[in-house]
N, C-alpha and C positions, 0 to 999 in steps of 0.2 A: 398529486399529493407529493409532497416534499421528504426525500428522505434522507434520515442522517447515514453516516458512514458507515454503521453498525450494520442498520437494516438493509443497506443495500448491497453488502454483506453476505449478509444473509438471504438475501431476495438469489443473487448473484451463485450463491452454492448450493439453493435448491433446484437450480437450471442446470447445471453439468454434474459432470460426474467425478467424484472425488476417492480415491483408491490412497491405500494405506503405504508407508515406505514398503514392508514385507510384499506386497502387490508389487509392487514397481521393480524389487528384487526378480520375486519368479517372474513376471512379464519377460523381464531385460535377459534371461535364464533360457526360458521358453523362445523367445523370437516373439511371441506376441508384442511384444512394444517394441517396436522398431526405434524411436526416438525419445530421448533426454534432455529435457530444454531448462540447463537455470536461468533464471529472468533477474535475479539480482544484479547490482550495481557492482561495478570490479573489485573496489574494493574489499567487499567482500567475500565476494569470490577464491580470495587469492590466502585467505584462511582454510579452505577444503571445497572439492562440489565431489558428486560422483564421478565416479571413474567411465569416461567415454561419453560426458553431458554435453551437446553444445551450451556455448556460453553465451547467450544473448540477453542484455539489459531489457529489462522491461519497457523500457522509451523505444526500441528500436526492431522490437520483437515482429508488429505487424509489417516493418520494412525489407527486414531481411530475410525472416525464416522461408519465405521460395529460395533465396539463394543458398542459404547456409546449410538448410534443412533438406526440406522437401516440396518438389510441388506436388507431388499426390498426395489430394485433399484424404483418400481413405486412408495414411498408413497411422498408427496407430503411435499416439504422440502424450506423454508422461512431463508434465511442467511441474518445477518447484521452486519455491521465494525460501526465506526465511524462516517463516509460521506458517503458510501458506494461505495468507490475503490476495497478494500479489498476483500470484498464480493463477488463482480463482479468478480473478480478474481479466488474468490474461488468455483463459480458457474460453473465457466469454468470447472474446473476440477475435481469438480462430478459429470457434465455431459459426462467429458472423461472416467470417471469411469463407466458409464452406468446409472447413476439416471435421469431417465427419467424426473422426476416435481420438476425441481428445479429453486427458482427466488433469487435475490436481491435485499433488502428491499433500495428503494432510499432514501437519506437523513441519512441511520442508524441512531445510538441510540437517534442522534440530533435528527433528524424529523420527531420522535417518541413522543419524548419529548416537539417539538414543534407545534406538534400535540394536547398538553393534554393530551397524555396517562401514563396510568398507570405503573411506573419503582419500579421496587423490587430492596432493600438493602437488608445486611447483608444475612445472612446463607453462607457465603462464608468461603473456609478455610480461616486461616489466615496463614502468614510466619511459626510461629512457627508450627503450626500444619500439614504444610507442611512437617519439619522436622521428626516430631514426629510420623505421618502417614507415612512415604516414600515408606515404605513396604507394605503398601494396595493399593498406589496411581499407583503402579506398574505394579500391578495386572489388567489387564482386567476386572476380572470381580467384583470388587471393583474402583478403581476408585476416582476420587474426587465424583464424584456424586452417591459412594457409602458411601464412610465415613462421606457423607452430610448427609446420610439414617443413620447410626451408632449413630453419632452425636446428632441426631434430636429422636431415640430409646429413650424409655422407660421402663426398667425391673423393677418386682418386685421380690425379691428372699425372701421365707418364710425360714427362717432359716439363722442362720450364723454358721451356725459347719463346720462338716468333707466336705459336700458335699457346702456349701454356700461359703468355703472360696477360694477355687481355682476357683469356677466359678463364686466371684465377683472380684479378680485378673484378670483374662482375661477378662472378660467382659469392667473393667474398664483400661485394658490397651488399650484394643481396639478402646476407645475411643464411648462407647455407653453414651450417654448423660447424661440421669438422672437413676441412681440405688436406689430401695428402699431396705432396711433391714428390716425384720421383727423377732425381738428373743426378748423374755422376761430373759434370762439367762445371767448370768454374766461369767468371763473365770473361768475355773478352772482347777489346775494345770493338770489333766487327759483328758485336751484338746490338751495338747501341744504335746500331740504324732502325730495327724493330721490335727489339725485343723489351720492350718499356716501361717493364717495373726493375730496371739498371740506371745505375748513372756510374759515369767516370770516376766516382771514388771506390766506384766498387769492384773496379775491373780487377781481377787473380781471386777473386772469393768465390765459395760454392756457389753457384746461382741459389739451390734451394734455401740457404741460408739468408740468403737477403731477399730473397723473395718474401719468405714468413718474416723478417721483420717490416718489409714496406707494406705486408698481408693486415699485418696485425695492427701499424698503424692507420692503416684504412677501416677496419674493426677490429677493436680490441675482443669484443665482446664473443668471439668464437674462434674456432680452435684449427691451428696451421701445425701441419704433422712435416717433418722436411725429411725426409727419405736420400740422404747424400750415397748414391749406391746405383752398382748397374743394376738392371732387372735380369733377372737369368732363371732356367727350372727352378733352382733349387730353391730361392725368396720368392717366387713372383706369387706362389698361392700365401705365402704368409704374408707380405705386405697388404695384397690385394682381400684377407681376410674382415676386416674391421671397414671395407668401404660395400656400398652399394650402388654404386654408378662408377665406371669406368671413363677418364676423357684421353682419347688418347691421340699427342701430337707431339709424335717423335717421327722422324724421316728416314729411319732405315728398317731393311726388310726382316733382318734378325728378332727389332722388337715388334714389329706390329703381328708378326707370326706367333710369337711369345703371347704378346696378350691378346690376341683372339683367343687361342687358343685355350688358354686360364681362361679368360670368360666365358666362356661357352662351356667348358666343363665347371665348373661354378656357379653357371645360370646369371651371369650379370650382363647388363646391356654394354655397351660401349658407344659411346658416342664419339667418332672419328672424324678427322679434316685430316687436310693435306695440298701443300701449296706447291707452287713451282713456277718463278717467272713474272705472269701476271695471269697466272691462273689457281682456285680453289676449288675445292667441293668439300661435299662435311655430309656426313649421313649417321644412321645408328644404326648398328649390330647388333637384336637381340633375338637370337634364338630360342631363347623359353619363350618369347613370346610368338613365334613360329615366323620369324621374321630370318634373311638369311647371315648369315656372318662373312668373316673377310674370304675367308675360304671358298664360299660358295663361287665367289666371284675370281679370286686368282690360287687356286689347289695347292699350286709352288710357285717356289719364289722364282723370280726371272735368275736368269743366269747373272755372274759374275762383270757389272760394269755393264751393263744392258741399258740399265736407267741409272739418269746420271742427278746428284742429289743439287739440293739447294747452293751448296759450296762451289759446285763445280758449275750451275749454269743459271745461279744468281736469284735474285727475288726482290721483287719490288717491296720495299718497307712496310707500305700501307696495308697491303696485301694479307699476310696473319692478322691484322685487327679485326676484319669483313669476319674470316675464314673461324676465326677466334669466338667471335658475338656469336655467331651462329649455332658454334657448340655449347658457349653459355646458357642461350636461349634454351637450346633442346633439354640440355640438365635441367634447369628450372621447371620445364614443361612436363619432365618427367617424373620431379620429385613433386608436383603440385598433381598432379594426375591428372592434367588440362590442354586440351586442344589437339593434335595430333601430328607424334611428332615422325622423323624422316624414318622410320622402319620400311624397309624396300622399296624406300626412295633415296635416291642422289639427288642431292643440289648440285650445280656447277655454277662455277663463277669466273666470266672475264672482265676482267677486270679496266683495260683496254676500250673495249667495246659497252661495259659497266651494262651488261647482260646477265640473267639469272636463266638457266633451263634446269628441265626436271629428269630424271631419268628413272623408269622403274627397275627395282632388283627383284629377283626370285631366288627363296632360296634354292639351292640345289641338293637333292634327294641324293643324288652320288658324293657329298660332299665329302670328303675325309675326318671332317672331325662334327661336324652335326647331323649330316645325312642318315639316314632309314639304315645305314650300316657301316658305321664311322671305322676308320680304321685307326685316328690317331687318339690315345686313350691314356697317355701321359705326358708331361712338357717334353720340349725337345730344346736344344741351341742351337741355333741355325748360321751361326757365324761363319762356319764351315762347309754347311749347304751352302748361303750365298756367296762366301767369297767377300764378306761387307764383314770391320769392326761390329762386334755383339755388343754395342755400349748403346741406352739410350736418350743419344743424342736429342737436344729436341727440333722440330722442324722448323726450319728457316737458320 
């Protein structure tokens, strides 16, 4: 028998189960409802939903929700449209799908809202950014509700040379939200072998300064902090305050002591390279996540002219780009929470031989500043330990 729209309807919401906004509240409260799914169209969307909903159109609900959502069929999953037609609709059909706990909220975003509850704005893409991300939105395991993560990202990168200029290129193409700079150093024409976001008009200017404007004409749409300054004790926790991911590619031992050191007492990862010749490697430092830091691996700095830097025994141009990508990748991998990135691992890279090997790190239990009984427990300046200018430089 034939039925109209009405009745099937209503055929349709006496087969699931339909829970009130206030339900969906204490559920989301409780932990009983693990999941928020609005099914509207974007446009509408971008008027209010609940706060922490995934956002999937009704057309593309049965497609994505394994990747977006969940694929355990039992957790316990709260859909809302408009009026809640929709929804009801769409309940139907991931219960065909097998999800066993799934309702539809009566009244949607309306009688939600005429409830008194709480509706989130903004953090939505917009049109253009739709554009402009298409290529991530694509992606499964990106997403709008990954390049909302991108977006909403934090890096600070110590350095803007060989190693800081390709991986604030990517970084900021990627559309990671706010980028800080950190270089006390101006361009000089012996940068422009590798260091690539420079040209010749710009040689005697801060690097960070033309860095965030060739940042921003690359994306305007997000936010380039230029930190014209050395790092030392006494800024490196207030700079390193307002970011969440550390990249750090600067070539002397003063800094990279420095910001291990802040990061590890501040709990941030560090994603590190470092070049030499026609050699890299790039790995992450994150100690809250029980992973080892720079320390683990070298306690103190080498003596005085031990290891001799990029200036004194050269580097292949191409070299920071490899060394560069690698540490963009891992940022992005880290701000998306996807795949698994170098924590007590080294990459190395020759370049020569256009060879990759793997190396494991462990952290070390004796270490001085994350170990079972650290002894270093406030910044230090190590200019004078090492016998190396405390400026930092960046690598290459």
């Amino acid at each position: 028998m034939a039925l109209t729209s009405s009745q099937l309807l209503e055929e349709v919401k006496k087969s699931i189960k339909e829970v009130t906004p206030d339900d969906v509240r204490r559920g989301l409260q409780s932990g009983d409802i693990q999941h928020v799914i609005d099914v509207r169209e974007r446009d509408e969307v971008m008027d209010g939903y609940i706060p922490g909903a995934h956002l999937i159109p009704r057309g593309f609900l049965e497609l994505n929700v394994e990747e977006d959502v969940s694929m355990d069929r039992s957790e316990s999953i709260a859909l809302y449209c408009a009026g809640g037609n929709r929804s009801a609709l769409a309940a139907r059909d991931l219960i065909a799908m097998g999800y066993s706990n799934v309702s539809s909220m009566i009244g949607g975003i309306k009688g939600w809202k005429d409830a008194g509850l709480k509706i989130q704005t903004g953090g939505l893409l917009t049109e253009e950014d739709m554009q402009r991300y298409s290529r991530h939105l694509i992606l499964p395991e990106v997403g709008e509700q990954g390049q909302q993560k991108l977006l909403q990202g934090k890096v600070l990168l110590i350095g803007a040379g060989g190693l800081g200029c390709p991986t604030a290129l990517y970084l900021a193409a990627a559309g990671i939200g706010k980028i800080g700079l950190v270089d006390a150093d101006v361009v000089d024409k012996s940068n422009l072998q590798r260091q690539v976001l420079f040209g010749e008009s710009d040689v005697g200017r801060p690097k960070v300064e033309v860095a965030r404007e060739r940042l921003l004409d690359l994306n305007p749409g997000i936010e380039i902090v230029a930190h014209h300054d050395l790092m030392t004790s006494h800024n490196a926790f207030d700079i390193m305050a307002d970011y969440d991911i550390i990249v750090n590619g600067c070539d002397n031992f003063p800094t990279r002591y420095l910001v291990n050191d802040a990061a590890v007492l501040t709990g941030k990862p560090v994603v590190d390279g470092s070049i030499f010749r026609f050699e890299g490697q790039a790995t992450v430092y994150d100690s809250a996540a029980g992973g080892p830091c720079y320390r683990c691996l070298y306690p103190e700095p080498p003596p005085p002219g031990e290891v001799p830097s990029c200036s004194e025994g050269g580097v292949l141009g191409v070299l920071p780009g490899t060394i560069g990508l690698v540490q963009a990748t891992e940022v992005v991998k880290l701000v998306l929470g996807k795949g698994e990135p170098l924590v007590g691992r080294m990459l190395l890279y020759d370049a020569l031989d256009m060879k990759f090997r793997e190396l494991k790190l462990r952290r070390n239990a004796e270490c001085p500043v994350c170990g079972d009984a650290p002894t270093v427990k406030e910044l230090i300046d190590y200019d004078i330990f090492c016998g190396l200018p405390g400026h930092s430089e960046a690598a290459g």
